[in-house]
N, C-alpha and C positions, 0 to 999 in steps of 0.2 A: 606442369606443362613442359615437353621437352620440344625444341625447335632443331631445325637443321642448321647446323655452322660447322666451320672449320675445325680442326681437334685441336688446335694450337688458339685456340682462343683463349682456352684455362690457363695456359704459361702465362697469356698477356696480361691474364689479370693478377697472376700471383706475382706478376713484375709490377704492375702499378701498384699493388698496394703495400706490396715490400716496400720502394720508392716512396710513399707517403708516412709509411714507418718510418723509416731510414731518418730523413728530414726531418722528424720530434726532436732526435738528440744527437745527428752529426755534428751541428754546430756546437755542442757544448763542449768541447776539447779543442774549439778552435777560437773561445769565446775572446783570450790575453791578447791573440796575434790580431785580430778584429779590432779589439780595443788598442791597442799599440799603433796599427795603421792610421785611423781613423779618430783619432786621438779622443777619446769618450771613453776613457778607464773608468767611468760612474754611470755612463747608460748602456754599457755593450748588453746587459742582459735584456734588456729592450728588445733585441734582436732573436732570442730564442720566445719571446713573451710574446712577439708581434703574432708567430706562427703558430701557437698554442692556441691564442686564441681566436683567429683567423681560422683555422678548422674545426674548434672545437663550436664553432656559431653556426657553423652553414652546416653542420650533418642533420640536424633533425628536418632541413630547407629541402636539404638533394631527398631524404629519405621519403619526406609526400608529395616531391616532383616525380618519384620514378613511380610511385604508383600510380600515375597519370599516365608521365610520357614513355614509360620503359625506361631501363636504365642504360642501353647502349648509349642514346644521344645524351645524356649529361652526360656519360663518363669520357665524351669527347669533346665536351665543353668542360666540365675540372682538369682533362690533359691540356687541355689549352691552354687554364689559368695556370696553371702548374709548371708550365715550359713556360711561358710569358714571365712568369714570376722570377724561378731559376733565371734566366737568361740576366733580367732585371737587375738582381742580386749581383750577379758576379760580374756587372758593370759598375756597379754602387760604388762613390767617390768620396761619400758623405753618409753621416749614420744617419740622419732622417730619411735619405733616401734607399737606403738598406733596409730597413724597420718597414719602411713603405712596401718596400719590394718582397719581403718576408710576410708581409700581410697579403699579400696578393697572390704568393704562391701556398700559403695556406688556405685560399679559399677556394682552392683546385685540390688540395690533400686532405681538404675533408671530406668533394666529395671519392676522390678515390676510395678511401679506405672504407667508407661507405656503400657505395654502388658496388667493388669488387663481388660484396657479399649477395647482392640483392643480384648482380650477373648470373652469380652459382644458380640463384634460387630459379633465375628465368630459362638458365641451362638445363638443371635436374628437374626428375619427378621429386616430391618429399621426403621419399622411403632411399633416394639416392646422395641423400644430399650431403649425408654425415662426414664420407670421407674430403670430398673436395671443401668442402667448412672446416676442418680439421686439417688438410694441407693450407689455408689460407692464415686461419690463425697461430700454427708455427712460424710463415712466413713473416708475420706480421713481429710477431715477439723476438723471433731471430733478428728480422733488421733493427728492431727498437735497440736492440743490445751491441746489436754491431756498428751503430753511429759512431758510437765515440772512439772504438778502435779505427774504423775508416776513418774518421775525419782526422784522428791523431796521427795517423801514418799521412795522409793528406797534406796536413801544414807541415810537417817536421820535412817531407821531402819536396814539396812544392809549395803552393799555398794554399790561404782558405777560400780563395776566390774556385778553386777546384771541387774542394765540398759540396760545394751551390750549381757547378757544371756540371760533374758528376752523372746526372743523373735524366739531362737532356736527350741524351742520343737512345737512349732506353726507352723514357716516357714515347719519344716519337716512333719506336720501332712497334711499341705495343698499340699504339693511337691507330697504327697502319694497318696493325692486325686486323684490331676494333670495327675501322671504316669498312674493312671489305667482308666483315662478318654481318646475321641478318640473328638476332635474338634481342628478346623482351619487348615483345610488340605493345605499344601505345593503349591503356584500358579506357579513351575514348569517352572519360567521363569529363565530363567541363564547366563541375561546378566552381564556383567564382575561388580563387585561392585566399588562405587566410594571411594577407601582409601584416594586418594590425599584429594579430599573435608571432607571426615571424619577427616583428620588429621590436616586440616587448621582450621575446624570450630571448632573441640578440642581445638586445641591452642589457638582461639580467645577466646574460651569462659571460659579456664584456665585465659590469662591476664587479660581481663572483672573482673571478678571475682576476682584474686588477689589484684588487685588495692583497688577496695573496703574495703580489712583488715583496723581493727586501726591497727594507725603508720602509714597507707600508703595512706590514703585517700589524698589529697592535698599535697603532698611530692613529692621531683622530682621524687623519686622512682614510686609514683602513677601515674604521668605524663607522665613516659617513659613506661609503663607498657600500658598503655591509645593508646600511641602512638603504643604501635607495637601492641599492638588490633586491632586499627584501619587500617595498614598496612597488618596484616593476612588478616584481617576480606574485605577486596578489593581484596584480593587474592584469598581467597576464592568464592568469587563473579564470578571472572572472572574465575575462574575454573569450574563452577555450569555453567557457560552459555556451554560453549564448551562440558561440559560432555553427554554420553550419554544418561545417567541413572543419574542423578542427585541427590545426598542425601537430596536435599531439595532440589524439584522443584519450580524456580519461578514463574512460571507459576501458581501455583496455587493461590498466592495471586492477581492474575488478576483478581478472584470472589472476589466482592465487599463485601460478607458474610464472607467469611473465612478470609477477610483482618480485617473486625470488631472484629469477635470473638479471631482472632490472639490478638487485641492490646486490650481490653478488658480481656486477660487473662491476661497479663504481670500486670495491674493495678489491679487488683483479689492478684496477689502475694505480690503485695507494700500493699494493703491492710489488707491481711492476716498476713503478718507477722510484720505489724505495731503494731496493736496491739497484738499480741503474745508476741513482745521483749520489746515495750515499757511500757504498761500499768503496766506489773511484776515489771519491774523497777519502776517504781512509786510507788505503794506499797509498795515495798520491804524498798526502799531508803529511802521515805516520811514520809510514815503512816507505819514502821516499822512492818508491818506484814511478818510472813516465806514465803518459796520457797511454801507449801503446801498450808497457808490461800488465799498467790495471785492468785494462779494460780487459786482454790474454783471460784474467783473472774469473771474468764472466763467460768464459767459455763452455765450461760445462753445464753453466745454468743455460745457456745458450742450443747445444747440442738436445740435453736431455727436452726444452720443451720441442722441438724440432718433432724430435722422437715419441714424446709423451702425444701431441698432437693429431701425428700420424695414428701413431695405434687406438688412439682415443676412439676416431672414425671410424675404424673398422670395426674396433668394441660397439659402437652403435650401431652399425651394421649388423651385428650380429645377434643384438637385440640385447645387448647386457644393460641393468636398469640404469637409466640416468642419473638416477638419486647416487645411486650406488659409486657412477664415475666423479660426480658432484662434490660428493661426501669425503672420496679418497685426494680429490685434488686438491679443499680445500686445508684438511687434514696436514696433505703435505704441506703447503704453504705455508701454514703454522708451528711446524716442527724446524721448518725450514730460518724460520727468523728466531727461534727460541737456539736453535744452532749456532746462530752469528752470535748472538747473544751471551754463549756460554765461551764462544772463542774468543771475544774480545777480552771475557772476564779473567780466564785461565791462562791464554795463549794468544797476548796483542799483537805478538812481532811473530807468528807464525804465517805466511801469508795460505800457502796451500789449503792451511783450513778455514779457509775464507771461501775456498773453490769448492771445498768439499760440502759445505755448509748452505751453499747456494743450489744445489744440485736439488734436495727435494723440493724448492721454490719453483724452480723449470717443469721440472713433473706436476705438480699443481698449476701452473697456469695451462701448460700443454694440453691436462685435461677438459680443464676450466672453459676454456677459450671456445674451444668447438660445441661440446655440450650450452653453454648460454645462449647462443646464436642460434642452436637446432629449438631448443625449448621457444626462445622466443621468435622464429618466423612460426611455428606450429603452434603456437596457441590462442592465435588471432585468425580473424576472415582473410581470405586472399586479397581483398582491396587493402589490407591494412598491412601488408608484409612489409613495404617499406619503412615506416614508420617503425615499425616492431622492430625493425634492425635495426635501425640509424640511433632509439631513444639508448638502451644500454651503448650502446658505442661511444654514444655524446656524455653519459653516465661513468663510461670507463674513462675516457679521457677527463673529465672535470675531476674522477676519484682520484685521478694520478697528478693533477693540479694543485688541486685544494688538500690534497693529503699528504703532497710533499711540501708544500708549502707551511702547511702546519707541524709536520716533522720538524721542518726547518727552524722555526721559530722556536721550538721546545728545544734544539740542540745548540740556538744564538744564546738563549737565554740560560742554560746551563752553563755553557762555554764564559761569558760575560761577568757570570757571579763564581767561578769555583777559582778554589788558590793554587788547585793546581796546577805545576806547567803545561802549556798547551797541546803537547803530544799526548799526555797522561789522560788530560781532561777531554779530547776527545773520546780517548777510548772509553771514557767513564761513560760520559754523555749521548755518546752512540749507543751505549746497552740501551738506556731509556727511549732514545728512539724507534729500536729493534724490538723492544718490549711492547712499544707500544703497535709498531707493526701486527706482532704476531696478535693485539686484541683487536686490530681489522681484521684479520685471519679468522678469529675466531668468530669474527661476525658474518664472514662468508659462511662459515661454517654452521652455522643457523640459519642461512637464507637456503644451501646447498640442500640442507635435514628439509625445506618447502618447496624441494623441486617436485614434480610428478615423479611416481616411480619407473612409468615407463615413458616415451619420446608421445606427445599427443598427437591425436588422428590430426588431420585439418577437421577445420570446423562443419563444410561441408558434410564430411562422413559424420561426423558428430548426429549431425539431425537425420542422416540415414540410420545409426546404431540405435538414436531415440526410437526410431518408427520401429525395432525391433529385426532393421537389415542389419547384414554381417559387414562387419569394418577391417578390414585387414592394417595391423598396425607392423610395424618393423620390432 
């Protein structure tokens, strides 16, 4: 369904959802001066945790509100939360009231990041969608990467209360765009919403996600937080079957495509924010460069998915097989950390090949990113397109949670027991993180081998192709 609107609607959204990228990991280069401020040198990470999980709870919420009400009006209710939040933040006197206000702007940046996609879907026909899905998710990987250079040129010349500003005068110029644009009309259906399940899979994915903090990874605290995860998360199951209207339908990972690119995006997050949180640290720790030279350092990982992205789109455009871009991106990925791997081994103090070694990680997601978004709005009914977006996106962000989190904990744990000095033992310890990276890689890389081979019809044509009519596929 294509509607009339303005042609500057698609920049508004590829600025909002930049802006909800951006905000994953600005603050993580500004986490010391926060904590110095604010005097909480043992809860500042609280305040990157607040907004993690603060969006990572409401996407699957926005994702079967907008198959109801369209997605323009929530994405001017998340700009709202999102400038309320921001504003919040860069008033905050006090870290409870920072963490507060970081939770609040994350429950507007999830749905940004969310809705931008399901914007596309209400803009294009299906057969148009590839490339503006594939400008989105460069957008999205670029700003994830470029947080912590902005926010590190941010405190070093001003402060971190800027970081959190940043990003106001933008949210409200695209808000502006939004309000006087007319797309993704209301589908009018008014069955009762499912709170119980929104309220169970919230809590699960609050415990999920707390567990993961340091301090708590491996602590009975982690264990008992795991456990009633796991207790929600069965309850929520069994609430999802009986419901009418389900917040997450199971039903739709019965497509053997949307079960591939589901678990292919969670492994997209371990791999994204592997190297965003560790490689910095290496730098930083090692080879004693600032929060601004390292992050320099992700630039080409940076460029290439920009690029990898873009062309990705048009390769679908042109009908090159999905498997095929699936298969090479995830490929690269895996080549990509088996690289970091051999540089730390061979060549610790060399930084360049840290740049060089990140470069086929950017091309794998760049391909990655657009292809799992196309497969999954197209493999489902049109009443379920929201949903189908928002569940891998909720999927990528908890992969890049819980899977750096557990990098993390493998490389405390290395670190804690080895005799070596601590610059030496990182490097040791990092391979084994890197290592283990590249075996997510190679799990995408088996979900990528279960994509379709080519981009699926919608479902409608489907039951047209069944009766023997012609389906025109891209």
């Amino acid at each position: 369904m294509k509607t009339d609107t303005a042609p500057h609607v698609f920049p508004a959204l590829v600025l909002l959802l930049s802006l909800a990228g951006l905000d994953q990991t600005i603050l993580s280069t500004a986490l010391p001066a926060i904590a110095a401020e604010l005097h909480a040198q043992r809860s500042a990470s609280w305040v990157f945790s607040a907004y993690l999980v603060a969006s990572t709870v409401v996407i699957p919420l926005y994702g079967k509100l907008a198959d109801r009400l369209g997605p323009r009006s929530l994405l001017l209710l998340a700009g709202g939360l999102f400038t309320a939040g921001s504003l919040a933040c860069a008033a905050s006197t006090s870290l409870p009231m920072l963490v507060a206000a970081r939770a609040l702007q994350g429950l507007g940046g999830g749905g940004l990041m969310t809705l931008a996609l399901l914007a596309v879907a209400a803009l294009h026909r299906p057969e148009d969608r590839a490339r503006p899905q594939g400008l989105l998710g460069a957008a999205y990987g670029l700003a994830t990467m470029l947080g912590p250079l902005i926010g590190g040129v941010l405190v070093q010349q001003l402060s971190w209360r800027w970081t959190l500003l940043l990003p106001v005068p933008m949210v409200l110029l695209a808000l502006l765009v939004l309000a006087r644009s007319r797309f993704g009309q209301p589908s009018g259906r008014a069955q009762k919403l499912d709170l119980a399940g929104a309220a169970l899979l919230a809590a699960t994915l609050v415990c999920l996600l707390l567990s993961t903090r340091d301090g708590v990874v491996g602590s009975a605290t982690g264990w008992g937080l795991l456990a009633i995860a796991a207790t929600l998360g069965l309850s929520f199951a069994l609430v999802e079957r009986r419901a009418a209207d389900p917040l997450i339908p199971f039903t739709l990972f019965r497509d053997g495509g949307f079960s591939a690119a589901a678990l292919a995006s969670t492994c997209c997050g371990t791999a994204l924010f592997a190297s965003v949180v560790f490689l910095p640290l290496y730098l930083q720790a090692a080879l004693h460069l600032s929060p601004v030279a390292s992050a320099l350092h992700l630039l080409p990982q940076m460029l290439c998915l920009t690029v990898a992205a873009s062309a990705c789109g048009r390769a679908l455009r042109r009908g090159v097989p999905v498997r095929t871009l699936g298969l090479a991106g995830a490929a690269a990925m895996t080549l990509s950390f088996g690289a970091l791997v051999m540089a730390l081994h061979h060549a610790p103090h060399t930084a360049w090949l840290f740049s060089l070694a990140v470069v086929p990680l950017g091309v794998g997601l760049g391909l990655l990113f657009p292809v799992l978004t196309v497969v999954s709005q197209r493999s489902v009914a049109p009443q379920h397109v929201g949903v189908a977006t928002a569940t891998p996106l909720m999927l990528r962000a908890l992969g890049g949670a819980l899977g750096v989190s557990a990098l993390g904990a493998v490389l405390s744990h290395g670190m804690s027991a080895s005799p070596l000095p601590a610059v030496d033992a990182l490097a040791v310890h990092l391979q084994a993180v890197f290592a283990l990276a590249a075996l997510v890689s190679v799990l995408a890389l088996a979900a990528a081998a279960a994509l379709p081979r080519r981009v699926p019809p919608r479902q409608g044509h489907r039951d047209r192709a069944a009766a023997g009519l012609s389906t025109r596929c891209p």
